[in-house]
TITORMI-597749 format. One record per residue: x, y, z of N, C-alpha, C, CB in turn; residue number from 1. Coordinates in steps of 0.001 Angstrom, whole numbers, plus 500000, padded with zeros to 6 digits. Glycine has a CB too. Example, Ala and Ser with C-alpha at 12.3 -4.5 7.8 and 13.67 -1.06 7.14 Angstrom:
# residues 2
<pt n_X="513190" n_Y="494310" n_Z="507800" ca_X="512300" ca_Y="495500" ca_Z="507800" c_X="513200" c_Y="496700" c_Z="507800" cb_X="511308" cb_Y="495527" cb_Z="509046" k="1"/>
<pt n_X="512850" n_Y="497750" n_Z="507080" ca_X="513670" ca_Y="498940" ca_Z="507140" c_X="512900" c_Y="500030" c_Z="507870" cb_X="514084" cb_Y="499402" cb_Z="505725" k="2"/>
END
This chain:
# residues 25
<pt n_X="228373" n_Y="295104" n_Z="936582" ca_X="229369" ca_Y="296136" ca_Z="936916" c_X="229551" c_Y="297086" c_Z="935729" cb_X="230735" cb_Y="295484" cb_Z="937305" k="1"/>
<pt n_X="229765" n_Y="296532" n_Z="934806" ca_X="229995" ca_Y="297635" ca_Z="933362" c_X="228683" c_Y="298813" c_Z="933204" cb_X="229946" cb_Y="296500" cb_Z="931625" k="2"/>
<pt n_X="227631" n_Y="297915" n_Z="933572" ca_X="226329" ca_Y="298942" ca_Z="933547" c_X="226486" c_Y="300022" c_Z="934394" cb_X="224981" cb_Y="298301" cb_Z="933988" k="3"/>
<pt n_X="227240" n_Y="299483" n_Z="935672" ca_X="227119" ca_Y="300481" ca_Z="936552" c_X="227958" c_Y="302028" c_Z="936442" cb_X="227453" cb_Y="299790" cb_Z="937708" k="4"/>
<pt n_X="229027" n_Y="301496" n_Z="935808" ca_X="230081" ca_Y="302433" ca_Z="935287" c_X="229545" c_Y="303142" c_Z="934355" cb_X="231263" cb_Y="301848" cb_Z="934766" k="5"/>
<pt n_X="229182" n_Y="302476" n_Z="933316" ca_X="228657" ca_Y="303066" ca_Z="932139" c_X="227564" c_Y="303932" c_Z="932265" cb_X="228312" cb_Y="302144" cb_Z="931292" k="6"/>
<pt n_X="226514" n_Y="303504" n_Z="933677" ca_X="225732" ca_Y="305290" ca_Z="934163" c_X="226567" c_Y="305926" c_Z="934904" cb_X="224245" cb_Y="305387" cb_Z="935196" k="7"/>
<pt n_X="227638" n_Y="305644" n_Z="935207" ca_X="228459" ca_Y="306454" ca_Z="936183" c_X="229248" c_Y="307769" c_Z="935389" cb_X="229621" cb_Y="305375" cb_Z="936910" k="8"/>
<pt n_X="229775" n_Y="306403" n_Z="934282" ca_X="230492" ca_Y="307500" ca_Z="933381" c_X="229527" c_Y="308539" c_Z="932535" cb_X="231417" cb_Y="306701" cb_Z="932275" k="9"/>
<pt n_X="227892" n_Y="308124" n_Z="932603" ca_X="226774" ca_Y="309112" ca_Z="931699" c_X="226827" c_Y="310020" c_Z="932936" cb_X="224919" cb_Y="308404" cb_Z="931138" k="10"/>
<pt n_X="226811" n_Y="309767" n_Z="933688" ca_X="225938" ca_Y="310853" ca_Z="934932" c_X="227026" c_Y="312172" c_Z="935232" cb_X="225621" cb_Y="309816" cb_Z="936837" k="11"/>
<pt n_X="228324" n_Y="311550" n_Z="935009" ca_X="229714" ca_Y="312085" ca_Z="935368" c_X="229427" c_Y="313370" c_Z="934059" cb_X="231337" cb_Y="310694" cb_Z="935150" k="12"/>
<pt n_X="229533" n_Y="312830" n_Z="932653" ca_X="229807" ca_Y="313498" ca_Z="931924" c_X="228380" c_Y="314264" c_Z="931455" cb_X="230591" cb_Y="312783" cb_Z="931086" k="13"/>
<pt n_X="227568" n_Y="314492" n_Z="932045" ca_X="226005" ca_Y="314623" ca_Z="932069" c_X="226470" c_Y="316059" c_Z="932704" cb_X="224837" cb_Y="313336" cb_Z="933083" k="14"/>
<pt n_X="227194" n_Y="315581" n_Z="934289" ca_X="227668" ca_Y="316473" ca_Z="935216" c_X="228514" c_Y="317917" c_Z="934527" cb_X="228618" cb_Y="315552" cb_Z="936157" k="15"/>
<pt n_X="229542" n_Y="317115" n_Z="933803" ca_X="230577" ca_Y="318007" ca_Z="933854" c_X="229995" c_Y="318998" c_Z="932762" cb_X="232077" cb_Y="317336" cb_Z="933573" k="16"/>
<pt n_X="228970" n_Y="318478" n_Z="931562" ca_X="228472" ca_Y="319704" ca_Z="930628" c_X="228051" c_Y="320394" c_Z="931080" cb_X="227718" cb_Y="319668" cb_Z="929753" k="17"/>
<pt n_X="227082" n_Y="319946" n_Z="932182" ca_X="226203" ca_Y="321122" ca_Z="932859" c_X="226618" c_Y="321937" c_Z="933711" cb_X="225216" cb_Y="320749" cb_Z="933485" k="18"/>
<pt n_X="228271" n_Y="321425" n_Z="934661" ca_X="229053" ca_Y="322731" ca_Z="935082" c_X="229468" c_Y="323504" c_Z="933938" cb_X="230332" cb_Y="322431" cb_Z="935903" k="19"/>
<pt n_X="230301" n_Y="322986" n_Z="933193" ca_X="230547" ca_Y="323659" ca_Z="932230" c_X="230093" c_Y="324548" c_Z="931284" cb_X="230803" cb_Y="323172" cb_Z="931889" k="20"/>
<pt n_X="228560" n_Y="324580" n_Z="930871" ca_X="227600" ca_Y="325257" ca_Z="930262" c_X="227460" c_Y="326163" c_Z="931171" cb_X="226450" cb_Y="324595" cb_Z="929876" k="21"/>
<pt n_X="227028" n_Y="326174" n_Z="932683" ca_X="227247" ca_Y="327065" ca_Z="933846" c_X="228256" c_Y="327970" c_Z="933826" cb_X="227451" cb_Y="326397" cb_Z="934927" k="22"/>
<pt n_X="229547" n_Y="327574" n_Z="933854" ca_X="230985" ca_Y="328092" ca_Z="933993" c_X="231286" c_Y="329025" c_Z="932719" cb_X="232099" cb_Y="326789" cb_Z="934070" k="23"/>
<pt n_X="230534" n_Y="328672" n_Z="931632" ca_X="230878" ca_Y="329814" ca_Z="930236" c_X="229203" c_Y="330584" c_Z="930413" cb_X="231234" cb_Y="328719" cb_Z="928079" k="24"/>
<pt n_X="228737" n_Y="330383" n_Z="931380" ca_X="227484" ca_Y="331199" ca_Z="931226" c_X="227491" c_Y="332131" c_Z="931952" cb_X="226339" cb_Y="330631" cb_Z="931429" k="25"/>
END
């Protein structure tokens, strides 16, 4: 379970740079 979170929480915050890099671009 921790593994699973722990790509959840990479993929999440993987996510949100790449809106974000988007969103100031």
């Amino acid at each position: 379970m921790s593994l699973l979170t722990d790509l959840i929480n990479l993929d999440l915050s993987d996510i949100t740079e790449k809106i974000i890099a988007e969103y100031i671009w």
